[in-house]
N, C-alpha and C positions, 0 to 999 in steps of 0.2 A: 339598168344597163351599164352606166357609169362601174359600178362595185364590181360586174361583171368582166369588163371587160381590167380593171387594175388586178382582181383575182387573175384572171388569165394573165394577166401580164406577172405580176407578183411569182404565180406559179412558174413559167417559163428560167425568170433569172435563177430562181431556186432552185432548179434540176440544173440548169446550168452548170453552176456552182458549186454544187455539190458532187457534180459528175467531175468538174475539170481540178478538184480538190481530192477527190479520193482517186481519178487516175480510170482506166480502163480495163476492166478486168480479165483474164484467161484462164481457164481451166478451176482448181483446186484453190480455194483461200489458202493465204500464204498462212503459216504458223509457226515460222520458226522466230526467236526474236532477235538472234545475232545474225548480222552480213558478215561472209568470209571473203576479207577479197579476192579478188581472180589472181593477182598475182602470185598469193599464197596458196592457191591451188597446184598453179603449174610449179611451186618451188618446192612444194613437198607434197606430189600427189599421191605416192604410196597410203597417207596419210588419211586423202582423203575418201581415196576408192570405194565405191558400192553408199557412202553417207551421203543422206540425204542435206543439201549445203543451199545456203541465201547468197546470190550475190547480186549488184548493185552497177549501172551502168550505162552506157548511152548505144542504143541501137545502130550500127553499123551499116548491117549491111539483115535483106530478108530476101527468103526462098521466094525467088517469081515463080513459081511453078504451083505450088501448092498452099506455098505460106509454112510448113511443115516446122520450118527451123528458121534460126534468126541467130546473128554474130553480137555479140556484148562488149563493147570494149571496156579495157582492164584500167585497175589503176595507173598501169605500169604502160609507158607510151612504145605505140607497135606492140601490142598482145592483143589477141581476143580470144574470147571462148564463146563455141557454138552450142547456144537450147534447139536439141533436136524432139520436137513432138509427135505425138504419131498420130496419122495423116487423117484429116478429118476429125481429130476429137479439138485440139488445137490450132484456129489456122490465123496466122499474123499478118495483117494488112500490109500491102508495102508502105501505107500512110505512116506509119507506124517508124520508119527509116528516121533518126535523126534526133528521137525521142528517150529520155527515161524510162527507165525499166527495172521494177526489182521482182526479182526471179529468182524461185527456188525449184531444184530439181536434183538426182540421186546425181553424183561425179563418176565417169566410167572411163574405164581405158579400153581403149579398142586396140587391139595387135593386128596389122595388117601384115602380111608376109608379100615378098617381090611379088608374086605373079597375082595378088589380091588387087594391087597397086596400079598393075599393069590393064588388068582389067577393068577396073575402074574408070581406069585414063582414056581406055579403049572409048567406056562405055559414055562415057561424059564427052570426048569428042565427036563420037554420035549422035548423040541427042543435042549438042549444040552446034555441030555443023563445022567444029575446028580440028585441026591437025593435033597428032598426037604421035609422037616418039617415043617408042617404050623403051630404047636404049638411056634414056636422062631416067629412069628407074632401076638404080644399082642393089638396093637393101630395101628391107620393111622397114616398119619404123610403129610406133605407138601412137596412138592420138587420142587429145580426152575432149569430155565432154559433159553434157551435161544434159541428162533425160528426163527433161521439163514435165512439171505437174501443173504448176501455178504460174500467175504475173500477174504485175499490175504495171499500167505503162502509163506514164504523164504527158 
């Protein structure tokens, strides 16, 4: 009984350990073996468009709604980039807020135009129940991103 129960015990620390050393897995084994930092993305993103890129970071901020997507902060202070997943195959805990994270996923530029914008705004103060001014939306604008495959979160 004694062997039995320092087995069980033995086993327990072991998963432990190994779980909080290799980190929490999502989606797709990562395989790239360079990280690009995020800064370097938004500094020369033509660059990176449609490649598939590694980056490296601390969890911000996560989708309370589905978990879908999660913010990565950058090298560079005041930047982040958002891993957007698609819903249901990927979904991030909000436990997960606060944590490490290395993420690989394709870099994308989204082109929104005024009335994209405005809808948006529209639709996102609907569903949260806040005001929205579509006069404070003068122009489009571009926004990138990142169409997560993988992660591993610490």
């Amino acid at each position: 009984m004694k062997r039995f129960v320092l087995f069980l015990l033995l086993s327990v620390v072991f998963v432990f350990n190994s779980h909080s050393q290799e980190g929490v897995k999502y989606g797709k084994k990562l395989v790239l073996k360079e990280k690009t930092p995020i800064s370097e993305l938004f500094k020369n993103p033509k660059k990176y468009v449609g490649k598939t890129v590694q980056v490296e970071g601390l969890i911000v901020k996560v989708c309370e709604k589905r978990g879908c997507w999660i913010d990565i902060a950058s090298d560079k202070e005041f930047e982040k980039i958002r891993l957007k997943v698609d819903d249901g195959v990927i979904v991030f805990p909000m436990e997960e807020k606060g944590k490490k994270i290395i993420a690989e996923g394709v870099f994308e530029a989204l082109v929104y135009t005024k009335e994209d914008l405005i809808e948006q705004g529209e639709h996102m103060a609907k569903e949260y129940g806040t005001k929205f001014d579509p006069k404070t939306i003068t122009k489009g604008k571009t926004e990138y991103r990142l169409k997560g495959l993988g992660a591993v979160v610490n």
